[in-house]
C-alpha positions in Angstrom: 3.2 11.9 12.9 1.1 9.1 13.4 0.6 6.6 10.1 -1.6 3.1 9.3 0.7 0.8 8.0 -1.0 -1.7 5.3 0.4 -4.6 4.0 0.7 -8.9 3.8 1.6 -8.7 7.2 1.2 -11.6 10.1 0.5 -14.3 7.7 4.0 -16.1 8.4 5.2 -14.7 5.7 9.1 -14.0 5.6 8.9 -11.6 3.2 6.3 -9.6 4.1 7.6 -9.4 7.8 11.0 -7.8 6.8 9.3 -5.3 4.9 7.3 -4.3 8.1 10.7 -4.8 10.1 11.7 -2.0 7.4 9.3 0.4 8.2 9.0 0.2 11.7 12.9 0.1 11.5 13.9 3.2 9.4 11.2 5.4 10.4 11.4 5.9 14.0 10.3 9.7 13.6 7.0 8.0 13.0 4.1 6.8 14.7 3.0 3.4 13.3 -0.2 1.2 13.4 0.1 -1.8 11.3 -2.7 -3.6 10.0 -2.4 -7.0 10.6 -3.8 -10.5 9.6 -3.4 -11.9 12.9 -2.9 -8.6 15.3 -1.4 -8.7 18.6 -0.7 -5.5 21.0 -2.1 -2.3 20.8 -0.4 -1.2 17.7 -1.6 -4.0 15.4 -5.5 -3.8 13.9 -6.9 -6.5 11.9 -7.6 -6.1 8.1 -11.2 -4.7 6.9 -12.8 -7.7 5.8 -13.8 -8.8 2.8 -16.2 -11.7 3.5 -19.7 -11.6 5.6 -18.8 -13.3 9.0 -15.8 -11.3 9.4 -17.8 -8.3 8.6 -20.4 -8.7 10.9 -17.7 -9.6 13.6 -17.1 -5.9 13.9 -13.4 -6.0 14.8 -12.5 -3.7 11.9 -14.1 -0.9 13.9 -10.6 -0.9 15.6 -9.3 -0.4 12.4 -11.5 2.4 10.9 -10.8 4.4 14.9 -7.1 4.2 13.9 -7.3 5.2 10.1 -9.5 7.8 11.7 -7.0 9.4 13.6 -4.2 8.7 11.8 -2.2 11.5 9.5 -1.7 9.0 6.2 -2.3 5.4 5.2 0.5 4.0 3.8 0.9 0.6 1.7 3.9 -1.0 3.0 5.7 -2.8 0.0 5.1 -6.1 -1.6 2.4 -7.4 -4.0 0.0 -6.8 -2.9 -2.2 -5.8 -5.8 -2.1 -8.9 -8.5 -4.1 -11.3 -9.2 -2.5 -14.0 -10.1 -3.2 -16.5 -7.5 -6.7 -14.5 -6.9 -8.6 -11.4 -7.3 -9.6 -11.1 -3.7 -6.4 -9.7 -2.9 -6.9 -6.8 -5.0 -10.4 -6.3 -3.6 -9.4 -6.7 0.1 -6.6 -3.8 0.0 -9.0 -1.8 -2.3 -11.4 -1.9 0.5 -8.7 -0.2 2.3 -8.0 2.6 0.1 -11.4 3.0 0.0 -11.6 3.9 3.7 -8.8 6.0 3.1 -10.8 7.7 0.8 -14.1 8.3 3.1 -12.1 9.2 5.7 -10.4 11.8 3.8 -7.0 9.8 4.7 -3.9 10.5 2.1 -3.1 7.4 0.9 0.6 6.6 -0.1 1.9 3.1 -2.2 5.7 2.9 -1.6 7.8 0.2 -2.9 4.6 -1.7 -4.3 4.6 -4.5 -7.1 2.3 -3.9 -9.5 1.0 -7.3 -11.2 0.9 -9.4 -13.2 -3.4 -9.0 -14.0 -5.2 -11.8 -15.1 -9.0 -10.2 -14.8 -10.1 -7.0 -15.7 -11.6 -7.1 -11.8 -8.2 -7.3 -10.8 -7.0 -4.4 -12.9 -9.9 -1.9 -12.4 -9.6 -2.4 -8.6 -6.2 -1.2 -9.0 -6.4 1.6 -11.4 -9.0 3.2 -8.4 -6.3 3.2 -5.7 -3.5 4.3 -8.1 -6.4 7.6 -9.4 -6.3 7.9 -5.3 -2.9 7.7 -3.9 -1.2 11.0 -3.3 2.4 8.8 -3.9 3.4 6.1 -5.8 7.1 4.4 -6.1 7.6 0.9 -7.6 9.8 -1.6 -7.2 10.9 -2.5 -10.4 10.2 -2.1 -13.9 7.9 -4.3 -14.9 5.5 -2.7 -12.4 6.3 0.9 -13.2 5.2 -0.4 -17.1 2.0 -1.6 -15.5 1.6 1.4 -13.5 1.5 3.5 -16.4 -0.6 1.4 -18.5 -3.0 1.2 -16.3 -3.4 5.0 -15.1 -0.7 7.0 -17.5 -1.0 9.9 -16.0 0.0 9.3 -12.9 2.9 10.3 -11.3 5.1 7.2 -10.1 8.5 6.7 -9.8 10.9 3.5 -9.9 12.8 2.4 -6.8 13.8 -0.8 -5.2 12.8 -3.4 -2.6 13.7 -1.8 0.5 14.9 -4.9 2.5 17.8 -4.3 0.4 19.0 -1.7 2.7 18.2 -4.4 5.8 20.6 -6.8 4.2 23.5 -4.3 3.3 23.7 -3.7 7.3 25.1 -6.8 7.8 26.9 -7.6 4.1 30.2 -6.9 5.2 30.6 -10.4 7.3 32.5 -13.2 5.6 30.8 -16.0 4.3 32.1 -19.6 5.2 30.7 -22.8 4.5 30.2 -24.6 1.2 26.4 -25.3 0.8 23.9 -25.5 -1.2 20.8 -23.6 -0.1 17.1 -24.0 -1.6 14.4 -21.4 -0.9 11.0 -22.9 -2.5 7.5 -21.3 -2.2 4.2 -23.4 -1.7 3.3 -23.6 -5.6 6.7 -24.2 -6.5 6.4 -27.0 -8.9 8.1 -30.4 -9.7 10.5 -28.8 -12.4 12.1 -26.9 -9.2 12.7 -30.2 -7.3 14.5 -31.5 -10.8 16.6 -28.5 -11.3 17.5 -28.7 -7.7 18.4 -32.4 -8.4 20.8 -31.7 -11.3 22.4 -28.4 -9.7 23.4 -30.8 -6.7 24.9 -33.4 -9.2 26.8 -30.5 -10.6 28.6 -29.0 -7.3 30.5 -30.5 -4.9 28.8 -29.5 -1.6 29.7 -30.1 2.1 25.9 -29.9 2.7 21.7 -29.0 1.5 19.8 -26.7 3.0 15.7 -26.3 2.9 15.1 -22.6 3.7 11.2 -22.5 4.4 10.7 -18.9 4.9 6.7 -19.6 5.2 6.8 -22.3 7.3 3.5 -22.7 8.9 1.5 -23.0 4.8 0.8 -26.3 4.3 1.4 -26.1 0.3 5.4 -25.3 1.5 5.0 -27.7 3.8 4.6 -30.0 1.1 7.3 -29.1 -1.2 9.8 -29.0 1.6 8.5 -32.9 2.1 8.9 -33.1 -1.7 12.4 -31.6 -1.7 13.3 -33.9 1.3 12.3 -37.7 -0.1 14.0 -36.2 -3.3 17.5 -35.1 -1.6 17.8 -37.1 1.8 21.2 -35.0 2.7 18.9 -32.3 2.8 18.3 -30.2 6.1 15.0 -28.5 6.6 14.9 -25.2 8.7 12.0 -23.1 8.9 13.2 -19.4 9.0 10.9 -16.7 10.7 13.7 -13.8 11.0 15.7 -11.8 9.4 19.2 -12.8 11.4 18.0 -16.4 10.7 17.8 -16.1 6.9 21.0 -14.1 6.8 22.9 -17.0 9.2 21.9 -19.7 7.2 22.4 -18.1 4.0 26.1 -16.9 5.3 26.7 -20.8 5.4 25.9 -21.4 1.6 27.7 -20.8 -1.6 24.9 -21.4 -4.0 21.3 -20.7 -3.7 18.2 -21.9 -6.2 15.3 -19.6 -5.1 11.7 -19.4 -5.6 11.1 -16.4 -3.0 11.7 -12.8 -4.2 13.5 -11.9 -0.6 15.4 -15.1 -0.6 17.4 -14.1 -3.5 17.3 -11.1 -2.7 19.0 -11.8 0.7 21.6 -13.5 -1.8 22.2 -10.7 -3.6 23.2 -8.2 -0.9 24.9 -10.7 0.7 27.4 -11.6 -2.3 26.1 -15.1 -2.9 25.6 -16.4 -6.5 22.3 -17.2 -6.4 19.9 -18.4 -9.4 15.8 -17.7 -9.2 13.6 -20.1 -10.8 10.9 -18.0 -12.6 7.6 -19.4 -13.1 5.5 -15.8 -14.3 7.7 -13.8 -16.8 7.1 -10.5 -16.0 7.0 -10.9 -12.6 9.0 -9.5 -9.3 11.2 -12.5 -9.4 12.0 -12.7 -13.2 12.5 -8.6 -12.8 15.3 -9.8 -9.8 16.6 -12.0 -12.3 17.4 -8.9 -14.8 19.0 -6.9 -12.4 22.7 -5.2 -12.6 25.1 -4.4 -10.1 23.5 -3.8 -6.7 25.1 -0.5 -6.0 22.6 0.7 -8.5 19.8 -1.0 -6.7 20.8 0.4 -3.4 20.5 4.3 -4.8 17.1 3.2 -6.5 16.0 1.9 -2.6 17.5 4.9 -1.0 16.1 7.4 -3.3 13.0 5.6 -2.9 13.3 6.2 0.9 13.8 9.3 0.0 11.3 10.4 -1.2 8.8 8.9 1.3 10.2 10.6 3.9 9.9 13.9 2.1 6.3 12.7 1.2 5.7 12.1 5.2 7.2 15.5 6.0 4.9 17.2 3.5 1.9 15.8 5.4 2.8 17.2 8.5 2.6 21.2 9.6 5.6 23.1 10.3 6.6 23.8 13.6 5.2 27.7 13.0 2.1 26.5 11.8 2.3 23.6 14.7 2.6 26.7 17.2 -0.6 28.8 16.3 -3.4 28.7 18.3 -7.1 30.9 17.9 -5.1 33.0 15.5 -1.9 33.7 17.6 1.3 32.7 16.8 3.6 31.9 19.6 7.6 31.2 19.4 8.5 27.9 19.0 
C-alpha cells in the first residue's frame, strides 16, 4: 500500500528522525511518502503551509498529488500537537488532517503525544483531528488522559515510543567507559547547567560529554556554549544518527537528559540515566515514571501491532484485489 507519512521531520531534529528511521524501517510492506520540512528525493514533499508566502509558493501541490493518491495519511509519532512552545504547530498539522479530510484520506495518529495545552486554539485544533482519525495510540499516559478529556469517546489506546524497539536491536553490546554524558535541549535553562555542575562534583568520571542531538538550532547552540564555559573538560559532539547516539552513549555511565529520546536511548541501553523535567505532565516527566522496560517494549510492540493490522484493514484482499468488471479471477 502506499501511505503519507506526517510528522517533525527534516528539521535536524534527532528525535524526530529516528521516529521516521522507524517507520520507514519496520514497515517495508509499505509504500511511504514523507512530508518533510526540508524535502529531498522523490519520496519527500514539503509540509502544507501555514503562512501566505509559502502558500502562494505552490509547492504543497506536490503534497496534495501524493495525499491524493495515497491509501492513508498517517501521523508518524512525536508531539506534534501541543502548544506549549506555540499554537502554530497545532494549526499546521491540523491543516494536514484537514486535507486528509477533503480528500477523503483515512487518517491514522500512531504513537502521538498529546499535550500539554495552553490555549483553547490549541486544544480545539486537536479535538478535530482526534473526531477524524480512523486510529489513535498514544504514547504514554499522560496523553491517553488528554486524549480522553478532550474527545472521550474516542477510541485510543496506550502504547510506547517506538524507537524503543530501534534501541533494543543493538542493547545487547557491553558498555565500557566511565562518563558522564549531557543531552540538553535549546530552552534548557540555567538550573540544568547547575545540576550538571553538582552531579559532576559528585562522580568520579574519566570524562564529559555534550550530546547535541539538534545541532544546527541556534538556542542549543547556545546552551552547549553555556555547558562548555561552565565544564571545560567537556566534549561537545553533535549527533545526527542513530549509531552515533548509541556509540557515544555506550561510552557513558551516567546521563542528565533534557531530550525525551536521549533518555530514552538510556533506558534501552541499561544506562542510569536521570531527565530533568521542566513541564510536569509532559513526555519527559511521563519517561521519568516509567517501570521496567520489558513492559514498555510489549506496550511498543502491541502498539506496532495494531498499526499494522490497522494498515492491512485499509487494503483489499487479494480476492477482492483480483476482480475486475464483475469477474473474479484466481489469484
Amino acid at each position: 500500500m502506499k501511505a503519507l507519512l506526517v510528522g517533525n521531520y527534516g528539521v535536524g531534529n534527532l528525535g524526530d528522525e529516528l521516529l521516521k528511521e522507524y517507520f520507514l524501517r519496520r514497515y517495508p510492506e509499505v509504500e511511504w511518502i514523507v512530508v518533510s520540512g526540508n524535502p529531498h528525493g522523490e519520496r519527500e514533499v514539503p509540509r502544507i503551509p501555514a503562512g501566505i508566502r509559502s502558500f502562494l509558493a505552490l509547492r504543497w501541490w506536490r503534497t496534495v498529488r501524493a495525499m491524493r493518491r495515497c491509501d492513508a495519511v498517517v501521523f508518524g509519532g512525536g508531539t506534534l500537537f501541543t502548544d506549549v512552545e506555540s499554537v502554530r504547530a497545532c494549526v499546521i498539522w491540523g491543516l494536514h488532517a484537514s486535507a486528509a479530510r477533503i480528500l477523503r484520506k483515512p487518517l491514522l495518529l500512531t504513537f502521538q503525544g498529546v499535550g500539554p495545552f495552553r490555549t483553547q486554539k490549541g486544544r480545539r485544533w486537536t479535538q478535530r483531528v482526534l473526531r477524524q482519525a480512523r486510529f489513535v495510540s498514544v504514547r504514554d499516559a499522560h496523553s491517553f488522559d488528554r486524549v480522553k478529556e478532550l474527545v472521550p469517546a474516542v477510541r485510543a489506546m496506550q502504547s510506547f515510543d517506538p524507537v524503543l524497539l530501534l534501541f533494543h536491536e543493538d542493547q545487547q553490546t557491553a558498555r565500557s567507559g566511565k562518563v558522564f554524558s549531557m543531552i540538553p535541549r535549546h530552552n534548557t535553562p540555567a538550573a540544568y547547567v547547575e545540576y550538571a555542575k553538582l552531579l559532576l562534583r559528585r562522580g568520579k568520571y574519566e570524562g564529559v560529554n555534550i550530546l547535541s542531538l539538534h545541532p544546527d538550532h541556534p538556542g542549543e547552540k547556545a546552551v552547549c556554549r553555556e555547558l562548555q564555559e561552565a565544564m571545560p573538560v567537556a566534549e561537545l559532539w553533535e549527533v545526527r544518527t542513530l549509531e552515533g547516539l548509541v556509540r557515544h552513549l555506550r561510552e557513558s555511565s551516567y546521563v542528565l537528559s533534557a531530550r525525551y529520546h536521549g533518555a530514552l536511548a538510556a533506558l534501552a541501553l541499561g544506562i542510569p540515566f536521570e531527565t530533568f523535567v521542566q513541564e510536569q505532565r509532559d513526555k519527559l516527566s511521563s519517561l521519568k515514571e516509567t517501570e521496567l522496560q520489558g513492559a514498555l517494549l510489549e506496550l511498543a510492540e502491541r502498539g506496532e501491532r495494531e498499526l499494522k493490522q490497522a494498515l492491512e484493514g485499509l487494503v483489499p484482499s487479494k480476492k477482492e484485489a483480483h476482480i475486475v468488471e464483475g469477474q473474479a479471477h484466481p489469484a
